[in-house]
N, C-alpha and C positions, 0 to 999 in steps of 0.2 A: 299867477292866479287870476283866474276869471271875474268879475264882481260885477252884482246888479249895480245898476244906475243908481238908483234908489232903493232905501232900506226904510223901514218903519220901526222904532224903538219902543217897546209899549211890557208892560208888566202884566205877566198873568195872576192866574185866581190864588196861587199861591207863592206871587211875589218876587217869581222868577224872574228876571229879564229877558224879553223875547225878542231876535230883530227878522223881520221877515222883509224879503227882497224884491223888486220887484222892475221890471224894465221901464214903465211909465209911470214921469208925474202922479197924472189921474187915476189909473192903479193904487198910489202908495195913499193919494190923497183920500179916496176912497174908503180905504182900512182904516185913515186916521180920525175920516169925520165918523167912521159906525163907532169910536171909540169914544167917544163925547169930548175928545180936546184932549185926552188922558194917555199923550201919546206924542212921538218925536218924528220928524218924516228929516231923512238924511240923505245926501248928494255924493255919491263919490267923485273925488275929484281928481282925474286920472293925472295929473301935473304933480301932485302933492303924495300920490297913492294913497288917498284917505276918504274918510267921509268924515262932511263937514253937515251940521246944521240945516237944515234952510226953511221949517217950518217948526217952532216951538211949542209945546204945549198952551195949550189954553188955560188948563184946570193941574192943579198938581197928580201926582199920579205915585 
């Protein structure tokens, strides 16, 4: 299975969980700052086959 590098974890208007993927850092980082902090930026880590963490929310969400 194919996988973006980076994913963004963030909640929509009706509380859904949304992860949207994306090839660059600055990309994901992007998505996370228009979110006001309200939002996860995730790494896959091809060694582990996962994603891990690597920027936390700010603000809860």
């Amino acid at each position: 299975m194919d996988h973006k590098k980076y994913r963004v974890k963030f909640r929509g208007d009706d509380g859904e969980v949304i992860f949207r993927g994306f090839d660059a850092m600055k990309q994901a980082q992007n998505l996370y700052d228009s979110l006001d902090g309200k939002a996860e930026i995730h790494q896959y880590i091809e060694d582990l086959g996962r994603y891990e963490i690597v920027v936390y929310p700010t603000f809860e969400y």
